[in-house]
C-alpha positions in Angstrom: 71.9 96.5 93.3 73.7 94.7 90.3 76.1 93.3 92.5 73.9 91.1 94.4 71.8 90.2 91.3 71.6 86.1 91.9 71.6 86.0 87.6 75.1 87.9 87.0 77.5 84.9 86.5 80.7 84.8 89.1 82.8 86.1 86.2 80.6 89.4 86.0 80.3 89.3 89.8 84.4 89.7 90.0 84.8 92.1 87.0 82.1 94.4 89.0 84.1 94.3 92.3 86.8 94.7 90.0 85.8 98.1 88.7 84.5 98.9 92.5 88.5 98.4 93.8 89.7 100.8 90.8 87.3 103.5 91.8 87.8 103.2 95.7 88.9 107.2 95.5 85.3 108.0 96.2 86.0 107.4 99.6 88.1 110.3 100.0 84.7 112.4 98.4 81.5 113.5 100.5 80.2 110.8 99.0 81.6 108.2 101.4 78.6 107.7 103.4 76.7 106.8 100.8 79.7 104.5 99.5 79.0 102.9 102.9 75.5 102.8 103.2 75.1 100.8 100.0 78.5 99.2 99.3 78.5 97.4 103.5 75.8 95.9 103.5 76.1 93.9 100.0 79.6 92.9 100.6 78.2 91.7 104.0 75.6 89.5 102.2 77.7 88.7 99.3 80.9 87.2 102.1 78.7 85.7 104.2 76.5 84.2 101.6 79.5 81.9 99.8 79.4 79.8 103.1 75.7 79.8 103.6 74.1 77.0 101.8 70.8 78.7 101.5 72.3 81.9 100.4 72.2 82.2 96.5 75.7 82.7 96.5 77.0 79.6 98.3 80.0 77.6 96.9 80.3 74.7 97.8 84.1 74.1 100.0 85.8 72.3 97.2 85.3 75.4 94.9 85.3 77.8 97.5 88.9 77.6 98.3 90.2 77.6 94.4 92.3 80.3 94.2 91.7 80.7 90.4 87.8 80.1 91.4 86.0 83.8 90.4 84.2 83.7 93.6 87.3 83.2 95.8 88.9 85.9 94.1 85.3 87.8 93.9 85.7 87.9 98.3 89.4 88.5 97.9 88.9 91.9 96.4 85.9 92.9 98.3 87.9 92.5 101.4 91.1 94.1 100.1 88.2 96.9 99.4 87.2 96.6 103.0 91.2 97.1 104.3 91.6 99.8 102.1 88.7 102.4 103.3 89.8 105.0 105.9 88.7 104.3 109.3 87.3 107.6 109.8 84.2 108.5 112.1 81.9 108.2 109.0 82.7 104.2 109.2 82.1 103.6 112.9 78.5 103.2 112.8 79.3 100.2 110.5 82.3 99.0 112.5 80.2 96.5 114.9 78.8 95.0 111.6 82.4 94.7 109.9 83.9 93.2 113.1 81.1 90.1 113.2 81.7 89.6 109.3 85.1 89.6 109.9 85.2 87.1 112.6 82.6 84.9 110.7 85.4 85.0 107.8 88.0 83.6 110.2 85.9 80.4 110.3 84.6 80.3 107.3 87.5 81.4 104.9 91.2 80.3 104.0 93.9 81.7 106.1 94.9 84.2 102.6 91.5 86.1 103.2 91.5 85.4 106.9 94.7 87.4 107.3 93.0 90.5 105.2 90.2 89.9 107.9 92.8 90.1 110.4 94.3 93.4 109.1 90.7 94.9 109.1 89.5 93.9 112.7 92.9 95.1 113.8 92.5 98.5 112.1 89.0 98.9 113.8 90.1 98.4 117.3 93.0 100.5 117.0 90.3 103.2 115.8 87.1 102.5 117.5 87.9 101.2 121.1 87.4 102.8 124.2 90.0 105.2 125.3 91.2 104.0 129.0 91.6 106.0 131.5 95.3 107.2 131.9 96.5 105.9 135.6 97.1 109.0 138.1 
């Protein structure tokens, strides 16, 4: 996959998730599944790798939280990506993977792209959890 190509400069890297944002309609196609299957687990690697410093995509903090930095705004759109798909049954089997990213992004990001993290861990429960048991 390009976007996880350690070469592409951060610049590329943001343009790509860029161009993945504008096209987000696929995931009103058949094709969301597949969306899912490839576009998950890279954004998975990709977040968690800016705070990992053995991942080939760590910043270190003091560029990390630049707003104008292309990585910070690289995560930014790759979560508003995240909010935006529907929380349909063709997401749940990646829901237990979204939920630990999102909490890892709650420690590890600012509180800008920990409130999109928010928004998304909020959406999932409201989907995903358990119905109770109506009293009676």
């Amino acid at each position: 996959q390009r976007f996880l190509d350690p070469s592409l400069s951060a610049k590329d890297r943001l343009a790509l998730a860029q161009e993945i944002r504008e096209s987000i309609e696929i995931v009103q196609t058949s094709e969301y599944g597949n969306f899912l299957q490839h576009f998950v687990g890279a954004f998975n690697l990709y977040l968690r790798g800016t705070s990992t410093e053995t991942s080939p995509f760590y910043v270190r903090p003091e560029e990390r939280f630049k707003t104008e930095d292309p990585s910070y705004r690289t995560r930014q759109v790759l979560l508003e990506i995240l909010n935006r798909v529907p929380t349909t049954e063709v997401l749940r089997p990646f829901a237990p993977n979204l939920l630990q990213l999102c909490m890892h992004l709650l420690e590890n990001d600012d509180e800008e792209n920990a409130v999109i993290a928010l928004r998304i861990i909020l959406d999932l429960h409201k989907t995903y959890r358990a119905q109770r048991p109506q009293p009676g």
